[in-house]
N, C-alpha and C positions, 0 to 999 in steps of 0.2 A: 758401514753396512754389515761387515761380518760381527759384531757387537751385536748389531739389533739380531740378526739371526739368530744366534747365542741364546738372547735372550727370550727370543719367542719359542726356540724348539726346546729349551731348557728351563730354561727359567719361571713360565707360564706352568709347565707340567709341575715341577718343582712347588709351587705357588697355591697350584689348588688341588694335589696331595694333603699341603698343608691345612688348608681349609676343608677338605672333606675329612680328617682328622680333627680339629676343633668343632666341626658341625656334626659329627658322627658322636663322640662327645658327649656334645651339649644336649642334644635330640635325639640320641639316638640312630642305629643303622638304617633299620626298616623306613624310617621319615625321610631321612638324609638322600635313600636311592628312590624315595618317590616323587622326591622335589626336583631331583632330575631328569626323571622318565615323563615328570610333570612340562617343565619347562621345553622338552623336548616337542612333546605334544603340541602345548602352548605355541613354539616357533613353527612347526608344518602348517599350524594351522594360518597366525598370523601372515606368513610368509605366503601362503594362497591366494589369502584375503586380497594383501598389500599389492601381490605380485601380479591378480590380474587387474586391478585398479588402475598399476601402475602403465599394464601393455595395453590397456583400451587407451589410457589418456597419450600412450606414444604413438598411438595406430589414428587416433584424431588428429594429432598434430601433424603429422605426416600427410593425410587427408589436403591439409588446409596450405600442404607444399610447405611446410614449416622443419624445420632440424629438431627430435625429440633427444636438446642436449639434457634439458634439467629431468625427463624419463630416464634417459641412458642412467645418469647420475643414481638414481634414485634405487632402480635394477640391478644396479651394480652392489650397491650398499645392502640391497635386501639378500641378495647372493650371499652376503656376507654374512650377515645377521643369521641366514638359517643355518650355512656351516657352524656358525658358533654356538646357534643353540645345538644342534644335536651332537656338538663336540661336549662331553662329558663332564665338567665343572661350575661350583657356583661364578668365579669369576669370565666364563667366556662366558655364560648365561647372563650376567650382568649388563657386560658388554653387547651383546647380541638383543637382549630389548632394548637397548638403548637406539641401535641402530633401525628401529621400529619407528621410530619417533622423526616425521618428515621434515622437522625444521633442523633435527642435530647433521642425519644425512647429508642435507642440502649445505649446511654451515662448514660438516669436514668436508664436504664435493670441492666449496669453494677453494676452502683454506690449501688443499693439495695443491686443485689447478692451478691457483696464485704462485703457488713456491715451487711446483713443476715451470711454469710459464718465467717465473723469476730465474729461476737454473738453466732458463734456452732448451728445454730439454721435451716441453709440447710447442709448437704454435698452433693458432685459431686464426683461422683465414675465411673473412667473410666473402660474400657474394654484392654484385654490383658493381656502380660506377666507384671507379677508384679504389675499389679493392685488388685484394692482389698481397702477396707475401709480406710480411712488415708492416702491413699497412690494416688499421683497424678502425672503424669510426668512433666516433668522438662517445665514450662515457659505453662504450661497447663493453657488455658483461656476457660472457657465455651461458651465464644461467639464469637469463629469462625466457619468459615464452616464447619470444619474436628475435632469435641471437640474431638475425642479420637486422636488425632496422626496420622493413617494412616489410609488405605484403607482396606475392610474387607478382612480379609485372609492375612493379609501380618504382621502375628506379628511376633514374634523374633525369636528363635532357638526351634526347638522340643526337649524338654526334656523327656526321656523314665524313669519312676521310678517307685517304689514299694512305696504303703502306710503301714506302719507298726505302726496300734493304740495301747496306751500304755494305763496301767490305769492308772486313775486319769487326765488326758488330756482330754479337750473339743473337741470335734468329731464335728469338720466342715462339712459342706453338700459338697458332691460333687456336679460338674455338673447337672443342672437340679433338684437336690433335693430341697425341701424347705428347707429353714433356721430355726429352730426350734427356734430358739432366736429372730424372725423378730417379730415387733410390728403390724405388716398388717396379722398374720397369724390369722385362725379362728379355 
C-alpha cells in the first residue's frame, strides 16, 4: 500500500511533467494548455450529463423498493472521472474519459468488489428468507438491478413459530432491534 501511494503522489506527477514536455514539444505551448482547459470543460460537462442520468436512474430504483447498488457504482466512478479531468494532465485526462464509459465503470465496480469481498474486507448481505450474514443466494451478483432476488413482498413461505431462549445461547435481535454486537452501535 505505501508503494502504490509513492506512486500515485509521485510518480503520476512525475509522468505527466513528462508528457506535457513531449506534447509542449511537439505542438506547441498555446495547443498543449488548450487541450487541457479543453478536456476540463469536456469532463464538467460529461460528468452533469452522466451524473444526473445517473441520480434519476437511483432515485427509480429506490421508488420500486430496490437497492441502487449498480447507481451507487457508477456515481462513485463518475466522482472520479471528473476529479481526474480537472486534475491537470494528459494521462489523468486519459484515465478520466475512460471512466465515462458505463461498461469499463461497471467492469472495474465488479473487479474491486470481487477482491474486496475475496479479502473479507466487504460483505453483501441480502434481504429475505434465509438470509442473514454469510449467507447469499444462489448466483447472487451485487451488480444487477434486482441485488436481492425479487421484488418487495414477494419472499418465500410464512413460517409461524415460537422463539424459546436457552441459557448460555447468544440472543439475536429481532426485527427492528439493534444488534448489540454491531461495530456502528454507540
Amino acid at each position: 500500500m505505501p508503494l502504490l501511494l509513492f506512486l500515485l503522489f509521485v510518480g503520476v506527477p512525475i509522468a505527466e511533467i513528462a508528457v506535457f514536455i513531449e506534447a509542449g514539444s511537439a505542438i506547441g505551448v498555446v495547443p498543449t494548455l488548450a487541450i487541457v482547459i479543453a478536456t476540463a470543460f469536456a469532463g464538467t460537462w460529461l460528468l452533469r450529463a452522466q451524473g444526473l442520468a445517473t441520480f434519476a436512474k437511483a432515485q427509480a430504483s429506490m421508488n420500486e423498493g430496490q437497492l441502487p447498488v449498480e447507481q451507487m457504482v457508477h456515481g462513485l466512478f463518475l466522482a472520479v472521472a471528473g476529479i481526474l479531468l480537472l486534475t491537470p494532465g494528459f494521462i489523468t485526462d486519459t484515465v478520466g474519459l475512460l471512466l465515462f464509459v458505463p461498461g469499463i465503470r461497471l467492469a472495474l465496480g465488479k473487479k474491486i468488489l470481487h477482491a474486496l469481498m475475496a479479502r473479507g474486507q466487504v460483505h453483501v448481505y441480502g434481504a429475505g428468507p434465509g438470509m442473514g450474514p454469510g449467507r447469499q443466494p444462489p448466483g447472487h451478483d451485487p451488480f444487477t438491478h434486482d441485488p436481492f432476488g425479487g421484488k418487495p413482498g414477494r419472499g418465500g413461505p410464512i413460517i409461524e413459530g415460537e422463539v424459546i431462549e436457552e441459557e448460555g445461547e447468544e440472543r439475536r435481535p429481532g426485527k427492528g432491534e439493534p444488534n448489540p454486537n454491531s461495530p456502528w452501535r454507540t
